[in-house]
C-alpha positions as CSV (number, residue, x, y, z in Angstrom):
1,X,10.2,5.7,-5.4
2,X,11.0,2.2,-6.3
3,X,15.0,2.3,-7.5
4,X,18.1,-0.1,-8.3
5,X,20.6,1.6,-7.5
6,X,24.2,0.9,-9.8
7,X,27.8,1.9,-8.3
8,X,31.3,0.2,-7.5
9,X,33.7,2.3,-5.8
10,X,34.2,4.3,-2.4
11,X,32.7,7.5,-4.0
12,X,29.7,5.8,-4.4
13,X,29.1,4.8,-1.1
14,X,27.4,8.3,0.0
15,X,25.3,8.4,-2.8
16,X,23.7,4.4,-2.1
17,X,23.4,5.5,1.6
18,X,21.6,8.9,0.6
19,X,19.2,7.2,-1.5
20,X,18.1,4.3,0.7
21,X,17.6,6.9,3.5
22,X,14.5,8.5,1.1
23,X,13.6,6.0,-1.1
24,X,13.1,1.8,-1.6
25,X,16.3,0.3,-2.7
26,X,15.4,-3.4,-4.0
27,X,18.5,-4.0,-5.0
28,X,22.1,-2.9,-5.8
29,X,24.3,-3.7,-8.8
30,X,28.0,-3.6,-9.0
31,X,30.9,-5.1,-10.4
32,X,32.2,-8.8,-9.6
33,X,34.4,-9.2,-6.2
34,X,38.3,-8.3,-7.6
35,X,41.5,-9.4,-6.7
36,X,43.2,-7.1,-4.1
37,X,46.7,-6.6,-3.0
38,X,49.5,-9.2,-3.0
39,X,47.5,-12.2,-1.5
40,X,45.2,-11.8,-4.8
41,X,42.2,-12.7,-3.1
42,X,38.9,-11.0,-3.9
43,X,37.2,-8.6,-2.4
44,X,34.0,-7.1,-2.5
45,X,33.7,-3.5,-3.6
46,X,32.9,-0.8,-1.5
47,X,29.2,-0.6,-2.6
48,X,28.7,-4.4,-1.9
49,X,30.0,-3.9,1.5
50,X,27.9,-1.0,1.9
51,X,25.0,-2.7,0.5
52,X,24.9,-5.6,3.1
53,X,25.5,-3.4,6.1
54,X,22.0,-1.7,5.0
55,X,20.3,-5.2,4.6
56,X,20.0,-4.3,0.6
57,X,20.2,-7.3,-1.9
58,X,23.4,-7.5,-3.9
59,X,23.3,-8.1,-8.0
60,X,27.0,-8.4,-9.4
61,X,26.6,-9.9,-12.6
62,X,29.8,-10.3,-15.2
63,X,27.4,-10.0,-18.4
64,X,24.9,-7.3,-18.6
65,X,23.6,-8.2,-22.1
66,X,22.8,-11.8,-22.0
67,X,19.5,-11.7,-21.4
68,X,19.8,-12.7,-18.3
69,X,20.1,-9.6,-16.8
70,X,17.3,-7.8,-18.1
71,X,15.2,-10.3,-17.0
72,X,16.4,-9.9,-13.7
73,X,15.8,-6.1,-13.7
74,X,12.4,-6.2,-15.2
75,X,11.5,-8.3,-12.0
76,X,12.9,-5.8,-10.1
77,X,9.9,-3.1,-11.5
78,X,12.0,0.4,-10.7
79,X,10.9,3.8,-11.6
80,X,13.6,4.9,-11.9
81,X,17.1,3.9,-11.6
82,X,20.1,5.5,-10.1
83,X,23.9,4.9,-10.9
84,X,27.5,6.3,-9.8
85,X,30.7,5.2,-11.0
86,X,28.9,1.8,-12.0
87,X,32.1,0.9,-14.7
88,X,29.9,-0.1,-17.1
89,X,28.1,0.9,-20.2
90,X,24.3,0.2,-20.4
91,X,22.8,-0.4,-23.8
92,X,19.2,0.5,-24.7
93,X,17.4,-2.4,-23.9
94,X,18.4,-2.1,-19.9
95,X,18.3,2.4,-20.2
96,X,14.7,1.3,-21.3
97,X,13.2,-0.7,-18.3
98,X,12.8,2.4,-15.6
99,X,10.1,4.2,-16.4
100,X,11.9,7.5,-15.5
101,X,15.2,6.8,-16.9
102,X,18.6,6.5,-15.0
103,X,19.9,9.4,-12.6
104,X,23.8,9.6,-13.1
105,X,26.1,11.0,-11.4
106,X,29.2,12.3,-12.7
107,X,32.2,14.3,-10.4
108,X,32.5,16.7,-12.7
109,X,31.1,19.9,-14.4
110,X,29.8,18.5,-17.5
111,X,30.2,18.4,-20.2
112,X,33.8,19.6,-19.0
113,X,35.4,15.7,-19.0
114,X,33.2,13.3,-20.2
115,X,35.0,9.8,-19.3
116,X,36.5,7.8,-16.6
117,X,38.9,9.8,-14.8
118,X,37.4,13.3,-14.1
119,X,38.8,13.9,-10.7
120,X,42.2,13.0,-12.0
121,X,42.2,14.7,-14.7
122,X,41.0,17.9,-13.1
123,X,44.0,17.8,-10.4
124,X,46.4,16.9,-13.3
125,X,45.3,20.2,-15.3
126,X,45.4,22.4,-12.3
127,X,41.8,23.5,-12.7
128,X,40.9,25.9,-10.0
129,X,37.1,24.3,-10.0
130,X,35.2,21.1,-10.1
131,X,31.8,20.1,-9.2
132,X,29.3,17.6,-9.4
133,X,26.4,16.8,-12.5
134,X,23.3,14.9,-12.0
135,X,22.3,13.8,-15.6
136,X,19.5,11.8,-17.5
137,X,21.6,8.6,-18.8
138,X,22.0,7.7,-22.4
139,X,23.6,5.6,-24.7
140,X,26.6,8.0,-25.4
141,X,29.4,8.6,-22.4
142,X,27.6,11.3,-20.4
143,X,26.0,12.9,-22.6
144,X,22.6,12.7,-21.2
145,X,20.1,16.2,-20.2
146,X,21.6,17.8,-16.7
147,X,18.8,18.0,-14.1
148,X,21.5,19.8,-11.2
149,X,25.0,20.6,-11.5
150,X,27.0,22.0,-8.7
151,X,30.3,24.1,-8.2
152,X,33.1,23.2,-5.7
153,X,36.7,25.0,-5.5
154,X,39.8,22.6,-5.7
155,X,42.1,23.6,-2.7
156,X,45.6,24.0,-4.0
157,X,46.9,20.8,-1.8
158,X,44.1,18.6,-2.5
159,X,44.6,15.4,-4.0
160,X,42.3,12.7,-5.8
161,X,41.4,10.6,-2.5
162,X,40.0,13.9,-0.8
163,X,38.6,15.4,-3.7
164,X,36.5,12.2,-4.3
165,X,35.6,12.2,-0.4
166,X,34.0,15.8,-1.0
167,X,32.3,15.2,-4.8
168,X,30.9,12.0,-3.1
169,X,29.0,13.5,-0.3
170,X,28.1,16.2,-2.9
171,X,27.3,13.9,-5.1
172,X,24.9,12.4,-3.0
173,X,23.4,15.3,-1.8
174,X,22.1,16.2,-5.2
175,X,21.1,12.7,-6.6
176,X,18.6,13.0,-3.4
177,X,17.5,16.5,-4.7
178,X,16.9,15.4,-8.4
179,X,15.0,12.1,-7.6
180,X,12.7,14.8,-5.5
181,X,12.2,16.8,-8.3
182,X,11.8,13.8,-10.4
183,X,9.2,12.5,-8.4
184,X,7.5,15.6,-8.1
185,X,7.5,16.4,-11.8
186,X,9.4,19.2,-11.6
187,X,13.0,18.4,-13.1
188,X,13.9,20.4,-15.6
189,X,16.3,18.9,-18.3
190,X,18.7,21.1,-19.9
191,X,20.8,19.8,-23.3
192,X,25.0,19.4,-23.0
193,X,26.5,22.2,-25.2
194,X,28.1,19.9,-27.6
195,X,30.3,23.0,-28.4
196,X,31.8,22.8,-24.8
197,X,32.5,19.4,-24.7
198,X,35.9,17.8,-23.5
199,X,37.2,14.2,-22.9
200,X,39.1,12.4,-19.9
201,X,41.0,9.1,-20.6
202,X,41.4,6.6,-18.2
203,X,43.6,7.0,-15.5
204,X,46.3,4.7,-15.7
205,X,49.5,3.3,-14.1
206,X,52.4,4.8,-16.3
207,X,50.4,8.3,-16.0
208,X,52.0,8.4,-12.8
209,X,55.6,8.2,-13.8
210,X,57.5,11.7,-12.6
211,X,58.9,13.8,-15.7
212,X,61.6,15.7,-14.2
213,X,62.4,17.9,-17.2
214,X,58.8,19.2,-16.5
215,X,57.9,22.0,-14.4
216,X,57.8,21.8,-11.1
217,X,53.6,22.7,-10.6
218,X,53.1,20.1,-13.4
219,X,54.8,17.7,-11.5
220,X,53.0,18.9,-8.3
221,X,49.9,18.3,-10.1
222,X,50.4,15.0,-11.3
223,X,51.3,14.2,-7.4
224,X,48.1,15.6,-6.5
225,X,46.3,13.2,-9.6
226,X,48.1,9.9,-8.6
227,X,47.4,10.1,-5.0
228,X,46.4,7.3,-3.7
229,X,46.6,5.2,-7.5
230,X,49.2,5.1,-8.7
231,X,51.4,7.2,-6.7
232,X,53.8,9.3,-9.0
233,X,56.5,7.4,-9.2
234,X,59.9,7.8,-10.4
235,X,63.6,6.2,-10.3
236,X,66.2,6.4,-7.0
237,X,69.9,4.6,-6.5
238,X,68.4,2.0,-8.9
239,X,64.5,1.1,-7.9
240,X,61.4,2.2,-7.9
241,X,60.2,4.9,-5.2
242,X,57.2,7.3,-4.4
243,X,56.3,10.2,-3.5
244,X,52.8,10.9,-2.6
245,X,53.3,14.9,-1.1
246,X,55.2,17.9,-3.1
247,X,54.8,21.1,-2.9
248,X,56.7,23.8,-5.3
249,X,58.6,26.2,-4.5
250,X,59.0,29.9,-6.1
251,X,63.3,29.5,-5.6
252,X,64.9,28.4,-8.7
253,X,67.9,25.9,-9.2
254,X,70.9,26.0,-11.1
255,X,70.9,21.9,-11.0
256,X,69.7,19.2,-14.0
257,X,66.5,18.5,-13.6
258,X,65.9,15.7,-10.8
259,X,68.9,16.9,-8.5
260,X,68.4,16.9,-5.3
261,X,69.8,20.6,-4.6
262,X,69.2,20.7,-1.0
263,X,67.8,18.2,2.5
264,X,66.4,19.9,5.5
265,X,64.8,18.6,8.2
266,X,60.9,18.1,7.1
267,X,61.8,18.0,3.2
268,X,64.5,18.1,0.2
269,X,64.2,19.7,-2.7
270,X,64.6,18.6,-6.4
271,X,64.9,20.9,-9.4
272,X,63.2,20.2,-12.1
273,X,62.7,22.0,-15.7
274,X,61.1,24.9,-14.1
275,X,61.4,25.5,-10.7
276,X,62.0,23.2,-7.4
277,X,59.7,20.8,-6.0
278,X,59.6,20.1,-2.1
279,X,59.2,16.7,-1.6
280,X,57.0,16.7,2.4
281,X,56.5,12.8,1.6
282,X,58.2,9.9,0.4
283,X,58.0,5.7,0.0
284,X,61.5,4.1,-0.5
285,X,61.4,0.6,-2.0
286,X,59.4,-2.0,0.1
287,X,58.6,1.0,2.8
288,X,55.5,2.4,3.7
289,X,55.0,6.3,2.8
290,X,55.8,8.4,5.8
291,X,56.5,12.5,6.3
292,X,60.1,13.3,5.1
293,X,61.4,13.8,8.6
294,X,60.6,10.7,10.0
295,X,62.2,8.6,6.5
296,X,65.6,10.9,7.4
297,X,65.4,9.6,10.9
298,X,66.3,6.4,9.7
299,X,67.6,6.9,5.9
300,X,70.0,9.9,4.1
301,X,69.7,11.5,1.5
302,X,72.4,13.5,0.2
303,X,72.5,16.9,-2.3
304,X,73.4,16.2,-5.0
305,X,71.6,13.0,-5.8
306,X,69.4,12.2,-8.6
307,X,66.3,11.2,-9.0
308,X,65.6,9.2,-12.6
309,X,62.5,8.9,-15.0
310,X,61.2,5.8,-15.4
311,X,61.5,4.4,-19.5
């Protein structure tokens, strides 16, 4: 089938590469080329870069609903249309051109987390399952039919760059199985239970600031969210450091939350309002992140200490 294919970041990237493998890919569409890290200058997306290494015209315009761009997608005549993690909300006008609709794909189990930030949110709640939804798209947040959903476990380490590693190849594996079905006219659409419906903000900067007072597996989650944006973060001797690896520990502490109450050799360990947290990594001011023996190799840290939230 004739598609345009609609996506942005790294997750993706295995869904554009599964789809050109079975079917014509006339073009992609993704955001503009962004700023990036501290020399400011922009750079293309993943799915651009993608794109071009696979020979497929690139479309990343900044409106959508000039005119313009409908136009442009008319030309394009798909049957259908596929889209992961665009970033963008389609009105009617452009859910209208494909003849068989848009194919979403969403990383989670709708309609669990409707929203921008399923992964993260997932991690943050300690859920012991995630999974992947293929879904017609509509004009309301994904909302649309389901065509395939599928189950994954979360492994109790896992963090938001790995998780979205795995839901992207699964991802992509089932967007190839429901265009199939699509073509062959047998998809089967089944309603969101409006009953079962939750929400996901956006994920955003300050949701990575550490809350010592918490417990320690709601801090381990929130480590496990903000890995590798935004890192949870948190107050030391006066800056701002990071730690992107924790893990908790069942030994409590008679210590104020955020004490360092004791430094081996491959972590320390930091009470907080329940319980201890092993910190395995950390990133002192201006450092790179590196495993907790190698920063003592070079760097103390003393019991006692404390570690600060961030106003």
């Amino acid at each position: 089938m004739r598609t345009v294919f609609f996506g942005t970041p790294g997750i993706a990237v295995p869904s554009l590469r599964a789809v050109a493998a079975a079917h014509t890919v006339t073009a992609v569409v993704c955001q503009p080329d962004r700023p990036k890290g501290r020399s400011g200058q922009p750079a293309p997306p993943p799915v651009k870069v993608a794109a071009q290494e696979l020979g497929i015209p690139v479309y990343q315009p900044e409106k959508l609903n000039d005119g313009v761009f409908e136009a442009w997608l008319r030309d394009q005549a798909p049957e259908v249309c596929t889209i992961t993690a665009y970033g963008r909300l389609l009105k009617q006008p452009l859910l209208d051109i494909p003849p068989r609709g848009y194919l979403n794909v969403h990383p989670s189990l709708l309609p669990r987390y409707r929203g921008p930030s399923p992964i993260q949110t997932a991690l943050l709640n300690g859920d012991p399952e995630t999974g992947v939804s293929i879904m017609r798209l509509n004009l309301e947040m994904d909302a649309g039919d389901l065509i395939l959903q599928e189950r994954t476990p979360i492994e109790p380490d896992e963090n938001s760059e790995t998780l979205s590693v795995r839901l992207g190849a699964l991802g992509a594996t089932l967007l190839v199985r429901a265009l199939t079905q699509v073509e062959e006219g047998t998809a089967h659409w089944t309603p969101q239970d409006p009953a079962q419906v939750t929400h996901c903000a956006l994920f955003q900067k300050e949701d990575g600031r550490i809350r010592w007072a918490q417990p320690a597996q709601t801090i381990h989650n929130l480590v496990r969210a903000a890995n590798p944006w935004p890192m949870a973060h948190c107050g030391f001797r006066g800056e701002v450091c990071r730690i992107p690896r924790t893990a908790v520990l069942a030994e409590t502490a008679n210590a104020a939350p955020g004490t360092v109450t004791a430094v081996e050799k491959n972590r320390f360990c930091v009470a907080t309002g329940n319980g201890q947290l092993a910190v395995l990594e950390f990133q002192a001011p201006g450092k790179k992140a590196m495993p907790v023996d190698a920063f003592l190799r070079g760097a103390r840290i003393e019991a006692g200490e404390r570690f600060e939230d961030l106003a």
